[in-house]
N, C-alpha and C positions, 0 to 999 in steps of 0.2 A: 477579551478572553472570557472564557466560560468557565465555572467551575464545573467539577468535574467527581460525582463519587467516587473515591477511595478510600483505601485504608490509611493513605500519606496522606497528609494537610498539605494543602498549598502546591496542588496538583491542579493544573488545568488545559485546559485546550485551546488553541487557536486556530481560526481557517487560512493555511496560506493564501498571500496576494501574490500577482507575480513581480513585485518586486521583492517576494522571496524566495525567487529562484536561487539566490548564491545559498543559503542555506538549506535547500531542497538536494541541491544539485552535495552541499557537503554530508548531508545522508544519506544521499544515494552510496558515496564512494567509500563511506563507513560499512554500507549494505553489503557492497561489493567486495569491500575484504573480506569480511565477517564472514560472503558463502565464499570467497576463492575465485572470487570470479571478479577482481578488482580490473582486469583487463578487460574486460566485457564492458565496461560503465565506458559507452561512449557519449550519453549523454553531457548538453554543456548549458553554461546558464541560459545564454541565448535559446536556447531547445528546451528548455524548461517553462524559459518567460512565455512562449509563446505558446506552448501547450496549457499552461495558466491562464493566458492571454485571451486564447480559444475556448476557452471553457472545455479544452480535450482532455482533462484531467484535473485533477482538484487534489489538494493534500491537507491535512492537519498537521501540527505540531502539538506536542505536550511539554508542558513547561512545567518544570519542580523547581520551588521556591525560586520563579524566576529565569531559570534560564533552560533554554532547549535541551531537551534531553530522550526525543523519541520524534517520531513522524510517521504516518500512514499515505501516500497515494494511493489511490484510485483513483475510479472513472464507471461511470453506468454502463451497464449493457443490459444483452436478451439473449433469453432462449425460443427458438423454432419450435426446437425439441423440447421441452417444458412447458410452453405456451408461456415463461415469468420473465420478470426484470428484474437486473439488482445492481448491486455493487462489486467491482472486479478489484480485490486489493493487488494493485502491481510492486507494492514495495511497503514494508513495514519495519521499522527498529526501534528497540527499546535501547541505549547506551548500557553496555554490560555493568556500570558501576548500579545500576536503577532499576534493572530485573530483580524479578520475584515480587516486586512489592505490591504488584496491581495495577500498576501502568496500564500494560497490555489489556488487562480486560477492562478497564475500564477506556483504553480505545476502541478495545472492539463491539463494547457495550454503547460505546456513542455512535459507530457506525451502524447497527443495526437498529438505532434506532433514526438515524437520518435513511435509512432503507425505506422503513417503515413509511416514514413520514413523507416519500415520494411516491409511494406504492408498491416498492416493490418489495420480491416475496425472497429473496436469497442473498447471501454473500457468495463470494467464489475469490481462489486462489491458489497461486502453487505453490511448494513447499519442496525443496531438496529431500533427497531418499535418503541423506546420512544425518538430517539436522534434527534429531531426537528433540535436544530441546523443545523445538518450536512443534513439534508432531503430537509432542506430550502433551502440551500446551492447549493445539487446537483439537485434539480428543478431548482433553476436558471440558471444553464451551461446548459439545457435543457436535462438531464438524465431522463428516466423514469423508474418504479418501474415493476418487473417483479414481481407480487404480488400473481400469481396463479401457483409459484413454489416453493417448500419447499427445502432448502439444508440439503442434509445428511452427516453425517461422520462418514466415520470406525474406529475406534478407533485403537491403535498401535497394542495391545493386542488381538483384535478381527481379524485385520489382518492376524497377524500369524496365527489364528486360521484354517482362511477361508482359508489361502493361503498352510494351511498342512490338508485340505481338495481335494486337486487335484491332 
């Protein structure tokens, strides 16, 4: 583990392996209540390990005095349209007993500087339209709202579809 500046002592950070997928996979379904969207985490450890496995994805943990108590995934990507690379945060939680304290930014202070330190120029992520909290939050690191672009996604099933279309 790494320490980690904050205001809490005995805050630090760890890089998931993927033999921590069970505990990836039990933040994800904390994530997924937390937006309402607990029916949507169809992810499983197996699909976690192996996105670990693959290097398709990477996550930290944050640990206070010892025990898990937040996590970040991501994963790199680019922009066409920017010409940059960065970091795509696909899932983030702080444990609601452990907010306010600094947690958050001081993961989101460790990811922008693992950006950095790969070269790349951005963070990016999405954010539910009614989760003030977290909106509040990433306005204040000075993030702003790419508000005039809609994300889509292909579904696994439709995938296949498209993909035994060529």
């Amino acid at each position: 583990m790494t320490n980690t500046p904050t205001k809490v002592a005995d805050f630090q950070l760890r890089r998931a392996v993927p033999d921590d997928a069970a505990l990836l996979l039990d933040f994800m379904r904390k994530l997924g209540a937390y937006q309402k969207m607990a029916d949507q985490i169809t992810a499983t450890e197996a699909s976690l390990h192996r996105l670990l496995t693959e290097n398709q994805g990477e996550a930290i943990f944050g640990y206070l005095h010892g025990k898990p108590v937040s996590f970040m995934y991501f994963n790199q990507t680019s922009s066409a349209f920017t010409g940059r690379s960065g970091l795509f945060i696909d899932g983030f939680l702080v444990n609601e007993a452990q907010r306010y304290m600094g947690l958050g930014h001081a993961m989101m202070a460790w990811l922008a500087a693992e950006a950095q330190a790969r070269g790349c120029q951005m963070l990016e992520w999405g954010v539910l339209d009614w989760n003030t909290p977290a909106i509040d939050f990433y306005n204040g690191l000075g993030a702003y709202c790419l508000d005039v672009m809609r994300i889509y996604r292909l579904p696994p099933d439709r995938v296949s579809d498209l993909a035994g279309e060529a």
